[in-house]
C-alpha positions in Angstrom: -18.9 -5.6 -29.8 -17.1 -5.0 -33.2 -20.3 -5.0 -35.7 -20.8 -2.1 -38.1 -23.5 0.9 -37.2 -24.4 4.1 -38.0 -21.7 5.3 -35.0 -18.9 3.4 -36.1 -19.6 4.7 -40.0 -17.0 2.3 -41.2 -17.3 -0.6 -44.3 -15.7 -3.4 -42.4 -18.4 -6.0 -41.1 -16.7 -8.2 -38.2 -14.7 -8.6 -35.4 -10.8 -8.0 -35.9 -9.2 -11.2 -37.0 -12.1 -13.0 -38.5 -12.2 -15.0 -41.3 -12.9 -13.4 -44.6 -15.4 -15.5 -45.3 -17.7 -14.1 -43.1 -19.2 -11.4 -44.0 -22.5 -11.5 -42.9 -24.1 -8.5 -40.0 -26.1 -10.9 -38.6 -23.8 -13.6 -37.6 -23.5 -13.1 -33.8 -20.1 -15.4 -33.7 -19.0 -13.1 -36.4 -20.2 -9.7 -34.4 -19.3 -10.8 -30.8 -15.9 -12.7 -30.9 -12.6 -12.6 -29.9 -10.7 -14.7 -32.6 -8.0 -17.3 -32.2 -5.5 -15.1 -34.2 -6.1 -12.0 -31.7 -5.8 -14.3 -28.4 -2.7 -15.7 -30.2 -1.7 -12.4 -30.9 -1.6 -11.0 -27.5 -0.3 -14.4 -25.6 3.3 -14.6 -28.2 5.2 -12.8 -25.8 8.2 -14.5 -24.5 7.5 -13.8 -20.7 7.5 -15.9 -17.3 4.9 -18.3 -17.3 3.8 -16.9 -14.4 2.6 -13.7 -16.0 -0.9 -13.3 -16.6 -2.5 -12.0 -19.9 -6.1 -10.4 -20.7 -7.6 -13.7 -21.2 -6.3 -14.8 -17.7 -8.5 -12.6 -16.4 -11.9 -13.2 -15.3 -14.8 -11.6 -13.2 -15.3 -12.4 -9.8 -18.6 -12.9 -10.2 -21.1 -13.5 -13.0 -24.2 -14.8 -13.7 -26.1 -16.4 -16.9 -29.0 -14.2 -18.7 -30.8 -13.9 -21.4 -31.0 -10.6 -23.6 -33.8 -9.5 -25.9 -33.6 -10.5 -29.7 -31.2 -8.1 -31.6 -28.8 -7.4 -29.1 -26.8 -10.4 -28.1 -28.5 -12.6 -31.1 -31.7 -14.2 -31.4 -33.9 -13.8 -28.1 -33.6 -16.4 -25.7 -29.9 -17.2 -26.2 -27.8 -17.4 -23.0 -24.8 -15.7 -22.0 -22.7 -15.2 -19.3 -22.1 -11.8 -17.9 -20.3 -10.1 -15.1 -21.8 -9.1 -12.1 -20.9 -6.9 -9.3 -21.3 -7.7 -6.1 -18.7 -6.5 -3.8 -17.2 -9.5 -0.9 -15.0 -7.0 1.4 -13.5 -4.0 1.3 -9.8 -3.8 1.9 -8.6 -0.1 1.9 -7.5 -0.2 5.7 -5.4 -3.8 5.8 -2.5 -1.6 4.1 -1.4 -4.6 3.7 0.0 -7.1 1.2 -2.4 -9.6 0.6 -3.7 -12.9 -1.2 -6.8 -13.6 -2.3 -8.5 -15.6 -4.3 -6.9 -14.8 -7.7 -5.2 -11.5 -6.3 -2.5 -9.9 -5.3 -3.7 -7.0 -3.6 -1.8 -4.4 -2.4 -3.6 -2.1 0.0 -0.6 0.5 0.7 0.6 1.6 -2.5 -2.6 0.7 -4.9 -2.5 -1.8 -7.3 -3.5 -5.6 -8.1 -2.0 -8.7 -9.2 -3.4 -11.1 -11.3 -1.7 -15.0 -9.8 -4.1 -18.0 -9.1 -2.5 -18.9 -6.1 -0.6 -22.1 -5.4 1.6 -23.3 -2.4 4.5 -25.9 -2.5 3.1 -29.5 -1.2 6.2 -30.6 0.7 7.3 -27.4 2.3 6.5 -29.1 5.8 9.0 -26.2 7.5 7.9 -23.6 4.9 9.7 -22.0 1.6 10.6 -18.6 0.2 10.6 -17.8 -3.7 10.1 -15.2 -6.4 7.2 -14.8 -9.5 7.1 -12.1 -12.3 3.5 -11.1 -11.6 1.3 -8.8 -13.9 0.2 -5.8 -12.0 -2.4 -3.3 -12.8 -1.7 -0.2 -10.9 -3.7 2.8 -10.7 -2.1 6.4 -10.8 -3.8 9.7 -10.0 -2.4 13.3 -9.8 -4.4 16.0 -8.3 -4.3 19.7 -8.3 -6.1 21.9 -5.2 -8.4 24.3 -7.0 -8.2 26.3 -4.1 -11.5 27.2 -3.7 -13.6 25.8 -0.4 -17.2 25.0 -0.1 -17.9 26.5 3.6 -21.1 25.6 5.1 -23.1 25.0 8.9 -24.5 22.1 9.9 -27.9 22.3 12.2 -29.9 19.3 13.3 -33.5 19.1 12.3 -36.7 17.8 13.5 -36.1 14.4 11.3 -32.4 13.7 12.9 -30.6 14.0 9.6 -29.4 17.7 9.7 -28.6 19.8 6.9 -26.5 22.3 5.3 -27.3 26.2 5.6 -25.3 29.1 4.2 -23.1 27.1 1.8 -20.4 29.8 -0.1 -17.9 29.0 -2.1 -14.6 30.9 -0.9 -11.6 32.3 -2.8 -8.3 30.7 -1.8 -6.5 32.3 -4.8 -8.8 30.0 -7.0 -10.3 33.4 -8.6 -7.9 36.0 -7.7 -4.9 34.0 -8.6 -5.6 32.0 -11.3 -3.0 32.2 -13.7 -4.5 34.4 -17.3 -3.1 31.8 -19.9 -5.1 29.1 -20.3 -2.6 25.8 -19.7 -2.5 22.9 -22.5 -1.8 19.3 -22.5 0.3 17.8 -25.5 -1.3 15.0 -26.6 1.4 13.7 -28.8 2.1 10.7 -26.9 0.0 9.7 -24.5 1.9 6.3 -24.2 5.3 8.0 -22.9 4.0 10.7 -20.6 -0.1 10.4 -20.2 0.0 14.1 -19.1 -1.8 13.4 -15.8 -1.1 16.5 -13.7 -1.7 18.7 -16.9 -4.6 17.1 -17.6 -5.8 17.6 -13.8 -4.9 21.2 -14.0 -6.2 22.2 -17.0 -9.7 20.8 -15.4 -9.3 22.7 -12.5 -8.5 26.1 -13.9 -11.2 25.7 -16.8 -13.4 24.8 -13.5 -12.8 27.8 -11.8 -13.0 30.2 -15.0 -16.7 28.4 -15.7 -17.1 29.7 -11.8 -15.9 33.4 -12.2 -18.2 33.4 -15.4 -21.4 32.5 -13.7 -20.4 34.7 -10.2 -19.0 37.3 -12.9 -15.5 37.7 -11.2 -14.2 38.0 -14.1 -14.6 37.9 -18.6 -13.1 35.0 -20.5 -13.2 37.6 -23.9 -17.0 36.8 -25.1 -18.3 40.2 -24.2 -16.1 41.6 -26.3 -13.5 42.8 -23.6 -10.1 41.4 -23.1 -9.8 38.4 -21.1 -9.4 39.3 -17.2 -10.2 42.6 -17.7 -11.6 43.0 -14.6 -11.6 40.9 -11.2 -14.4 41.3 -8.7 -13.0 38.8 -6.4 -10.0 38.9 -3.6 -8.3 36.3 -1.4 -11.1 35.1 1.2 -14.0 36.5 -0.6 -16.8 34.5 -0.2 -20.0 33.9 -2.9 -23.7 32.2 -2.1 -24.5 29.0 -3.6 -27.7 27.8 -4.6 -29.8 26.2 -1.8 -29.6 23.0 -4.1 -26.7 21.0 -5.5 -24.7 18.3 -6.8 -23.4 18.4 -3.1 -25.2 16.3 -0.6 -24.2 15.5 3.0 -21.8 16.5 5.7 -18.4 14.7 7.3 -17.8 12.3 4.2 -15.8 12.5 1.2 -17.3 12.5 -2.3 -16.7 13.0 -5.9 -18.2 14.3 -9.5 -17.3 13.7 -12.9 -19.2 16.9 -13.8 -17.1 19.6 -13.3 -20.5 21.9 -13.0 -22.0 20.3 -10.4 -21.4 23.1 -7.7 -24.5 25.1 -9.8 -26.6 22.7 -10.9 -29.3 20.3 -9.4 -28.9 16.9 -8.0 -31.1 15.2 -10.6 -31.2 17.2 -13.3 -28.7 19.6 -15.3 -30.6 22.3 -15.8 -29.1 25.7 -14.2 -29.8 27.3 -10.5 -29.0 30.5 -11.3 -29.6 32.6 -8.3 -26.6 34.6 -9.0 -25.5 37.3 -11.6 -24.7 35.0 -14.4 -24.4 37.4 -16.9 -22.8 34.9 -19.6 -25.1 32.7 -19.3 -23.0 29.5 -17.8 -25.3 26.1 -17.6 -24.4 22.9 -16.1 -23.8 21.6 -19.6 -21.0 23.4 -20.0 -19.6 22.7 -16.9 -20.5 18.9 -17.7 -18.3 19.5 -21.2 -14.8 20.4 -18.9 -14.1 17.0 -18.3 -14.3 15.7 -21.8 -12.6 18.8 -22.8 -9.9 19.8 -20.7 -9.1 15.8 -20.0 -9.0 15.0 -23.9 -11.4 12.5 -24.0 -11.6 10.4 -27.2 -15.0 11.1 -29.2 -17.7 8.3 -30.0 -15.7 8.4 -33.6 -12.1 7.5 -32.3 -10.9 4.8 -34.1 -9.3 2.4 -31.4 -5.3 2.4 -31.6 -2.2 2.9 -28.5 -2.7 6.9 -28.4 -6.0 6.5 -26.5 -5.3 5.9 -22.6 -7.8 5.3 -20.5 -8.1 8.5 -17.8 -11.0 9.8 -16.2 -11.0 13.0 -14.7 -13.5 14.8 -12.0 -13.6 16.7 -8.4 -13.0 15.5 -5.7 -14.9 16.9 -2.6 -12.6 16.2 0.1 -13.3 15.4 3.9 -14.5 18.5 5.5 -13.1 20.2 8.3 -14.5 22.1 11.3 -13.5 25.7 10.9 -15.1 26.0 14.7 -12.6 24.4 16.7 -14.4 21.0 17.3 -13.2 17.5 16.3 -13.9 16.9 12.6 -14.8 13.2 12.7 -18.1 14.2 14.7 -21.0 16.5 14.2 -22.4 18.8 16.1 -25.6 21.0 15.7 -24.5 24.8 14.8 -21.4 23.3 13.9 -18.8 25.2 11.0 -17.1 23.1 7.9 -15.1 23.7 5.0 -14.3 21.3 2.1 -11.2 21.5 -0.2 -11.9 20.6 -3.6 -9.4 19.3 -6.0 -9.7 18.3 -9.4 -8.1 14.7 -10.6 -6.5 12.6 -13.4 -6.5 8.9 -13.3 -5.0 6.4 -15.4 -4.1 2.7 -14.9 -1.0 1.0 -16.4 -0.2 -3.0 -16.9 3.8 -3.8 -15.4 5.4 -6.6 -14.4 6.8 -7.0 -10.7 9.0 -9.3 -9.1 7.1 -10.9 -5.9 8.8 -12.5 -2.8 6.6 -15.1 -1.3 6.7 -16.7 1.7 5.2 -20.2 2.9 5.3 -21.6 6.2 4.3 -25.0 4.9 1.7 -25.8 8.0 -1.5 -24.8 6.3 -3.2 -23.6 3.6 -3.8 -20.1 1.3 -3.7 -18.6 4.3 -0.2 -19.0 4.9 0.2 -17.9 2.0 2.5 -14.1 2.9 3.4 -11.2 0.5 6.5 -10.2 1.5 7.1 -7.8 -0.9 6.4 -6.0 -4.6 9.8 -5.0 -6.2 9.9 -3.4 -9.3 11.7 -5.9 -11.7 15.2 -5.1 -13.0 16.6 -5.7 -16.6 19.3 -5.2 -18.1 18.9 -3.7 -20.8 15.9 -2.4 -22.9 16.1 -5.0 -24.9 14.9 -6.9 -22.6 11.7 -4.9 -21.3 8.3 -6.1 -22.4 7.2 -5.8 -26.0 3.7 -4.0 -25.4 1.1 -4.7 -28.1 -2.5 -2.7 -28.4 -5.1 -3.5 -31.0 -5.1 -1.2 -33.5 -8.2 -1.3 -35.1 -8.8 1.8 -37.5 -11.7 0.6 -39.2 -14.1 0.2 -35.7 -14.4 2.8 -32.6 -13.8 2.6 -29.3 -17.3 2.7 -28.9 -18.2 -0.3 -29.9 -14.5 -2.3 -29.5 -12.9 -1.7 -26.7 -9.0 -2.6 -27.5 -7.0 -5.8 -26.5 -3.7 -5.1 -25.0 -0.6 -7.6 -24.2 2.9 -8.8 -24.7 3.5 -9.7 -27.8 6.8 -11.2 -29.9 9.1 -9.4 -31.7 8.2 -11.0 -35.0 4.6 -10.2 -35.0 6.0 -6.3 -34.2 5.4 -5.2 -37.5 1.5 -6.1 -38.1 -0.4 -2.8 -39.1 -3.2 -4.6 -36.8 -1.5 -3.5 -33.6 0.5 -0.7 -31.8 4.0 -1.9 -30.4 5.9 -0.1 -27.6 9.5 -1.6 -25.9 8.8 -0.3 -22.2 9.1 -1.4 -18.4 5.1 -0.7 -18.4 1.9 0.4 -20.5 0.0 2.8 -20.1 -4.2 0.8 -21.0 -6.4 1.8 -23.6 -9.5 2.5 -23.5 -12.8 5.0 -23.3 -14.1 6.0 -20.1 -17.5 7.5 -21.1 -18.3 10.4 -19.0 -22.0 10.5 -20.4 -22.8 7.3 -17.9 -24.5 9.3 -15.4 -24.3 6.8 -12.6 -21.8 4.0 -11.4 -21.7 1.2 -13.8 -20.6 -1.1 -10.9 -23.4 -3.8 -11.0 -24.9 -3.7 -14.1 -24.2 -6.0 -16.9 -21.0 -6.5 -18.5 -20.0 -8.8 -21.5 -17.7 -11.3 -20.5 -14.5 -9.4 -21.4 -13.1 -8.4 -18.4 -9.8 -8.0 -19.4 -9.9 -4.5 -21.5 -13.0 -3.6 -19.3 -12.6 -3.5 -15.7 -10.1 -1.4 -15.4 -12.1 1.6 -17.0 -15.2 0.6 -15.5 -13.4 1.6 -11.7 -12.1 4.5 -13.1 -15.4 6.2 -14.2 -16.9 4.9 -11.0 -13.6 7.2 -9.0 -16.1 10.3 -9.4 -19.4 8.9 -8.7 -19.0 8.2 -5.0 -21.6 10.0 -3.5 -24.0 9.1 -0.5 -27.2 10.1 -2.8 -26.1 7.4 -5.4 -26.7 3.5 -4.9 -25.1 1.8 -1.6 -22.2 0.3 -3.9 -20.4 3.4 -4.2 -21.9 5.6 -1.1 -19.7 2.7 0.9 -15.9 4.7 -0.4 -17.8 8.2 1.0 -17.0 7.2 5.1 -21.1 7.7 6.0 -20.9 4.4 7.3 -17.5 3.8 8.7 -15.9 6.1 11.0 -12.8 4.1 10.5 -12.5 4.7 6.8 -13.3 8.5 7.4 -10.5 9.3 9.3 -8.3 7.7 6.7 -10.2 10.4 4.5 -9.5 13.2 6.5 -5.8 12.5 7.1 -5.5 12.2 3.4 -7.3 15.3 2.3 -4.9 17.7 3.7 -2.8 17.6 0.5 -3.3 16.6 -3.1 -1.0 13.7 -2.8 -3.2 12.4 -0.3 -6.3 12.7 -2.2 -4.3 10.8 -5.0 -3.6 8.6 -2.7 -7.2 7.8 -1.4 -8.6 7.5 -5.0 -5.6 4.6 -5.9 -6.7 2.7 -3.1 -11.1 3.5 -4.1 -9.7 2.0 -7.2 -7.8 -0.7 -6.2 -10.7 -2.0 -4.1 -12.8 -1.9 -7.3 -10.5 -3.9 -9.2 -10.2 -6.6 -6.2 -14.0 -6.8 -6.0 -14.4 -7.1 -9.5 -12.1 -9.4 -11.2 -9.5 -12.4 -10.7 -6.3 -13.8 -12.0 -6.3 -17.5 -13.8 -2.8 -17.7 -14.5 -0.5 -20.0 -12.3 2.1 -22.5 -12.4 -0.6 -25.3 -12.6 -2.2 -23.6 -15.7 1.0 -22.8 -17.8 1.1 -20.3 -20.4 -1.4 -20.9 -23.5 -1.1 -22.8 -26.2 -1.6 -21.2 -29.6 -5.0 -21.8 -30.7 -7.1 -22.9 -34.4 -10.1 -21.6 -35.9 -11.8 -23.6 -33.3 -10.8 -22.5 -30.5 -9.1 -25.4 -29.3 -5.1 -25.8 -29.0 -3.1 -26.8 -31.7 -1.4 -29.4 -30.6 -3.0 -32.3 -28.3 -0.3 -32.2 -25.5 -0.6 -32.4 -21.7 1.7 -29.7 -19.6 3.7 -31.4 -17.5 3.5 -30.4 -14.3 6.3 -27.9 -13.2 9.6 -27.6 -11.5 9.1 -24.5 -9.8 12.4 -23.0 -8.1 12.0 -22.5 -4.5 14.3 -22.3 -1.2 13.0 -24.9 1.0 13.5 -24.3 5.0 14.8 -26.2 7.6 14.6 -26.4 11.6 18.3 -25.7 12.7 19.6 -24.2 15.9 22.6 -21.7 15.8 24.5 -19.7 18.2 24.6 -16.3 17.7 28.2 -14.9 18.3 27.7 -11.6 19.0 26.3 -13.1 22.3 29.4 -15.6 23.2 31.5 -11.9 23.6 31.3 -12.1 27.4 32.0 -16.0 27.2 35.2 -15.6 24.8 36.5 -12.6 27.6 35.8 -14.6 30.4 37.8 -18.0 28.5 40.5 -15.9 27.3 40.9 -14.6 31.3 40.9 -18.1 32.3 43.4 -19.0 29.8 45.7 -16.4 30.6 45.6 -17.4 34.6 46.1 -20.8 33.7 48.9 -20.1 32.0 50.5 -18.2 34.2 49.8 -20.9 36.9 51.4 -23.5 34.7 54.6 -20.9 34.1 54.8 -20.6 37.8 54.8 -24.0 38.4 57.5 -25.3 36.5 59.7 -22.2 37.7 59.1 -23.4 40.6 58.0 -20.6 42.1 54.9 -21.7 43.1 53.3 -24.7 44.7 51.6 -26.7 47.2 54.1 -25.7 49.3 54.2 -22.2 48.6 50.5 -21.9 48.7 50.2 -24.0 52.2 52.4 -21.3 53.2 50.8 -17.9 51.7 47.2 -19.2 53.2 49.5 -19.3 57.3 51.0 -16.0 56.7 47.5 -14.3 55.5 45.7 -16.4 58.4 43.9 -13.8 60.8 44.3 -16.4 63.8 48.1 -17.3 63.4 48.7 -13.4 62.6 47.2 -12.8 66.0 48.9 -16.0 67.5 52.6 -14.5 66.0 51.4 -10.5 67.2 51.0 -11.1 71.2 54.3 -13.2 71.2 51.9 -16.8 71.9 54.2 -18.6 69.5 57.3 -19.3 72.2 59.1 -21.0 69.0 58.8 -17.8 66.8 58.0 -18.3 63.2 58.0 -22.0 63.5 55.0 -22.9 65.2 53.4 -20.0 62.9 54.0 -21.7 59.9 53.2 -25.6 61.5 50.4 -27.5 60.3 46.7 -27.0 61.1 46.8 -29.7 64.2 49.9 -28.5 65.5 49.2 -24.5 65.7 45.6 -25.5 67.0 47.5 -27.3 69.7 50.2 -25.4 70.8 48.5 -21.7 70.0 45.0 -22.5 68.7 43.4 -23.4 72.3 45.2 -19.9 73.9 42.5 -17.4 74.9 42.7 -13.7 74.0 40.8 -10.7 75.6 40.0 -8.6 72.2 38.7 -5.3 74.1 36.4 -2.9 71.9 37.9 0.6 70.4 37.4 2.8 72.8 36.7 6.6 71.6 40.3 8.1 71.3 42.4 5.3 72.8 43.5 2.2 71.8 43.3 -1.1 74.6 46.1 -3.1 74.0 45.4 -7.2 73.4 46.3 -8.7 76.7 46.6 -12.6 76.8 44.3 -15.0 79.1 46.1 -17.3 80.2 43.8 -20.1 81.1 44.8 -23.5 82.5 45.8 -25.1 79.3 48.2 -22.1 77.9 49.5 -22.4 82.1 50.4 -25.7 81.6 52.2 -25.0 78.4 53.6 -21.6 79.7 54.2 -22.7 83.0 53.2 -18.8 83.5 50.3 -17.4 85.2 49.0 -14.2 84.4 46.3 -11.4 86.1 44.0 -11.5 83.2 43.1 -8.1 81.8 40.1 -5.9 83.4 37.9 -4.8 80.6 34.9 -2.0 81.4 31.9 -3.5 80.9 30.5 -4.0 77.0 34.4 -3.4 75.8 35.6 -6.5 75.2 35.2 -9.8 75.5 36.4 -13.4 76.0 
């Protein structure tokens, strides 16, 4: 909405890049467009076609409607809006996903924007690499270290409820440094001053706390700052019985930094306490726009303002009794960090591996990984472009941002920065006093959505609507215990509100962009392309696989030992063989002398020819020694029985000797 008002205060009737013959108010095209030279603009940038732009991005869901007369136009006029309604939630797949439009990544936080195609004659699958545009949230948090510490008792309704709630001094009051930090806002675009920006929330949060429980003097009585300090390390202070803070075992967040004193549905001051400054919620409300430099309704829209929200985060409490924190018991004892919280959101370009098996559809479709994308130079890093727009606010014209070629770099319409990433403009409005998730939006998701999920970060709440009690863990044991292993630290609290947001984002919008869609041609005054040409269908470069079978050789080792022992008998056989040493012969003869029978033939003297009948053939030692009987007596204990021949009537008649055979006790030998 770019249309001149008593807010904006500026001359200039029209939307950026509209024709100078339009100047009248009441010309909705004139007041509600984006113009062919602005989407021309913001598409110039010589980049993959693969990468998406703003206008490739759509919401996931809209719906037509009609809007009283002097709003959208004349009463009665259709439009098409985007509408929230949430399909699944996806914070514990950690996981690399696709769907429909998305690259969603689960793990680390951050969406892709691809509309998602598969090779057609892959039958054994394929492997490739896109340049994707990612949005990627980024939060830094700071621990106040201060803990709301309250019991739990069951009531006669079932629902419980909180009793003695305190808020106790972890070094939040006693420690908190006496020199108020600052943020430089120089240049938001190279360092967006997250942490700072966190921080200085958090310690003008817990100086708006020692004010009201008059710990301590901030200088407005008249006496220096910190001049006294009626607080130590564990010191505990009452809280009113009613609060921003509702419920027990769930996490939940605030973008008003005064909520621990005020009521739920109102800002008007519970002052139970000492309060001898006179603190109100509304001042507490004013940290976050304060301390987290948010623009004013008179900012004129340019680079310098990036969109961050700020607010608390009431972590997942834990049991300060001994029992298991993921259930609760009546009587039961909990304490809840709270940490204060910057997030922004940056557009960058990744390099994707794919993965297709080629035997279905989407879903075979893998992620196998987001890498950050290499150049060479800076020269070759992105050209970042932002609409710089001095004579509108960002009240009513929320920036466009995109690549953009180095010829147009010099316009005085737009903001250019050479970097690997940019950090998106925008105005979170913390005066939106409930999640803006499902209500109405224009049909401009692309400089939209990602603000929208940031101020909805610090609404989640279980008194708010179901949308954004879902992220608190009320309902899903699951996703509570992800909560509470993440609140120990304020990395993992960062952690938890990059993957609230990226679930946001993956319920909210799509990607168009693919290799069936092509990058866009420039556009007229019309709205229709330049040039009347078809894009041919592309050549995209992929490794295609194939079915082979392949030995691995690491497992042939015992094989190539074995072969090499073999080769080395062999050869030795062979040698042998021709030195004749070695032989039929020679073998016929080593297998006689190593025979047990003709060894026992040759030791009792049965071979009357000596050696000769002991190296004869088979038949002819069977014959002459073979059929000779032998009494083999048992080993007695101590004593040896000497091997006595039996001469039987076959060894007679080739003897011509007859011998007393050998008396053997009984079970010591035999025949």
């Amino acid at each position: 909405m770019c249309y001149t008002d008593e807010i904006s205060n500026t001359s200039i009737n029209g939307c950026p890049g509209a024709p100078t013959n339009l100047s009248s108010n009441n010309d909705i095209t004139e007041n509600f467009s984006v113009w062919p030279t602005s989407i021309n603009l913001f598409t110039s940038g010589k980049v993959s076609s693969t990468v998406a732009s703003l206008f490739d991005i759509q919401w996931r869901t809209f719906r037509s409607s009609r809007q009283p007369s002097g709003y959208y136009g004349p009463i009665g006029n259709p439009f098409s809006e985007g509408y929230y309604r949430p399909i699944s939630q996806l914070i514990l797949e950690n996981d690399l996903q696709a769907v429909e439009g998305l690259i969603v990544d689960s793990k680390a936080g951050r969406v892709g924007f691809r509309n998602h195609t598969v090779p057609v004659d892959a039958l054994d699958g394929a492997g490739w690499k896109e340049d994707i545009l990612f949005i990627e949230p980024e939060a830094q948090c700071v621990n106040t270290n201060l803990t709301l510490d309250y019991s739990y008792r069951a009531n006669e309704t079932g629902s419980g409820e909180l009793s003695d709630r305190v808020l106790v001094d972890h070094g939040g009051f006693a420690n908190l440094p006496h020199i108020r930090p600052t943020v430089d806002p120089s240049n938001f675009q190279a360092d967006p001053a997250l942490r700072s920006r966190a921080y200085r929330a958090a310690w003008s949060h817990n100086m708006f706390l020692m004010q009201y429980f008059n710990v301590t003097t901030n200088g407005s009585d008249g006496l220096a700052p910190f001049a006294y300090m009626n607080s130590r390390v564990g010191q505990s202070f009452p809280l009113p019985n009613e609060s921003g803070f509702l419920g027990t075992a769930i996490m939940q967040t605030n973008g008003d930094y005064g909520d621990l004193i005020s009521t739920p549905d109102q800002r008007v001051p519970d002052t139970p306490g000492p309060n001898p400054f006179n603190i109100t919620a509304a001042d507490g409300f004013n940290i976050g726009s304060e301390a987290c430099h948010y623009p004013s309704f008179f900012a004129r829209s340019n680079m310098s303002f990036v969109a961050i929200a700020c607010g608390l985060v009431y972590a997942a409490p834990k049991r300060t009794d001994g029992g298991n924190s993921l259930f609760v018991d009546s009587n039961s004892k909990w304490s809840i960090p709270i940490y204060s919280c910057a997030v922004g959101a940056k557009a960058v370009i990744r390099e994707v591996q794919f993965q297709y098996n080629g035997t279905g559809g989407l879903e075979e479709l893998v992620i196998q990984s987001i890498n950050e994308k290499a150049y060479l130079s800076p020269s070759e890093m992105p050209l970042w472009g932002v609409e710089r727009a001095q004579n509108y606010t960002l009240y009513n014209l929320q920036p466009l941002w995109g690549i953009v070629s180095s010829e147009l770099a010099t316009r005085d319409d737009i903001s250019v920065v050479r970097r690997d990433h940019l950090w998106l403009p925008g105005y979170p409005d913390p005066s939106i006093a409930v999640p803006v998730t499902g209500k109405k939006e224009p049909n401009m998701p692309g400089n939209l959505f990602y603000t929208r999920a940031l101020q909805d970060l610090f609404h989640i709440s279980a008194s708010l609507n179901e949308i954004m009690s879902a992220y608190t863990g009320d309902m899903d044991l699951a996703l509570y215990a992800r909560w509470l292993e993440l609140s120990t630290s304020p990395e993992g609290i960062a952690k938890s509100l990059d993957l609230i947001w990226t679930d946001l984002a993956a319920n909210s919008v799509i990607g168009t962009r693919g290799w069936h869609s092509g990058p866009r041609p420039p556009l007229n005054w019309n709205g229709v392309p330049q040039r009347d040409e078809t894009i041919p269908t592309p050549r995209v470069p992929v490794v295609l696989w194939s079915r082979r079978i392949r030995y691995h050789l690491p497992y042939a080792i015992p094989a190539f030992l074995t072969l090499t022992a073999l080769l080395f008998l062999g050869g030795s056989a062979f040698f042998f063989l021709i030195a004749r040493r070695t032989g039929l012969a020679q073998l016929r003869q080593s297998l006689a002398i190593t025979s047990p029978g003709r060894i026992l033939g040759l030791s009792q003297g049965l071979d009357r020819e000596g050696h000769e009948c002991h190296l004869a053939s088979t038949q002819t030692w069977i014959r002459q020694i073979g059929v000779q009987r032998v009494n083999l007596p048992a080993l007695m204990a101590r004593q040896s029985v000497p091997l006595r021949p039996v001469v039987t009537s076959s060894s007679a008649l080739l003897s011509g000797e007859r011998d007393t055979p050998a008396k053997v006790r009984s079970g010591q030998g035999s025949d």
